[in-house]
C-alpha positions in Angstrom: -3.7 -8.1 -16.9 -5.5 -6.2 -14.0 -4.4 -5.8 -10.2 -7.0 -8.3 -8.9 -5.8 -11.1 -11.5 -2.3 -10.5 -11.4 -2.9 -10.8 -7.2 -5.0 -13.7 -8.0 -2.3 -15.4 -10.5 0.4 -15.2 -7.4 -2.1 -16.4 -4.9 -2.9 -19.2 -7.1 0.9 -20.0 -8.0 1.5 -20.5 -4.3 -1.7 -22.8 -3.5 -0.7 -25.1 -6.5 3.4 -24.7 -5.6 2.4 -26.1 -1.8 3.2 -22.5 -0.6 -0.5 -22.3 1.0 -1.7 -25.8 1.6 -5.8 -26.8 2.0 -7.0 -25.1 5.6 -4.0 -22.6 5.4 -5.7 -18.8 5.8 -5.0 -16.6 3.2 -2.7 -13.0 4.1 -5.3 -10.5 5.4 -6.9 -8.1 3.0 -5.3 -5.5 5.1 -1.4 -7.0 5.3 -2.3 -8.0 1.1 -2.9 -4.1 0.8 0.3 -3.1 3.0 2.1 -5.6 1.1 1.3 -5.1 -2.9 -0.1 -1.3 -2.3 -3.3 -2.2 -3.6 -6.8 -1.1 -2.6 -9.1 -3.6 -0.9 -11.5 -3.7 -3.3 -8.5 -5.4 -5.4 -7.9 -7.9 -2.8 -11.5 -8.7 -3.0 -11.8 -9.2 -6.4 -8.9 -11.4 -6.4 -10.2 -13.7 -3.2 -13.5 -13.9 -5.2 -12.0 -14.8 -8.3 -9.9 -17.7 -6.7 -13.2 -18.5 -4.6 -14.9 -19.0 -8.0 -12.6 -21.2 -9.2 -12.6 -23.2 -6.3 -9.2 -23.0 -5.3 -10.1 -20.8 -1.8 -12.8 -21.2 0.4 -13.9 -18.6 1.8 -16.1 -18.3 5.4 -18.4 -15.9 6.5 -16.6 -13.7 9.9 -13.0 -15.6 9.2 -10.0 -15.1 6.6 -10.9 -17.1 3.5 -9.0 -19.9 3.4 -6.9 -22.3 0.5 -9.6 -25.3 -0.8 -7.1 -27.7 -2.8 -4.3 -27.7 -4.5 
């Protein structure tokens, strides 16, 4: 599994587990980098990934955010 899945796998296990609830911002791409020690290009793919599968939505100037669980 690559970075940007296995990132998007934890975010997603924390929308559906209530961790994140609808409206709640995702972790910056910068504290998600600090965090996991990842690029931001990772943390990217894995916001897009989730964003395409509708379970973040994400806002043009603001953190993305969680869609549903």
């Amino acid at each position: 599994m690559t970075r940007y899945a296995a990132l998007a796998a934890d975010i997603e296990a924390s929308i559906l587990a209530g961790v994140l609830r609808p409206g709640d911002k995702l972790p910056s791409v910068r504290h998600t980098c600090a965090s996991r020690g990842v690029s931001a290009s990772t943390v990217f793919q894995a916001y897009y990934l989730l964003e395409a599968r509708g379970l973040v939505q994400a806002r043009r100037g603001s953190a993305p955010c969680a869609a549903r669980a």
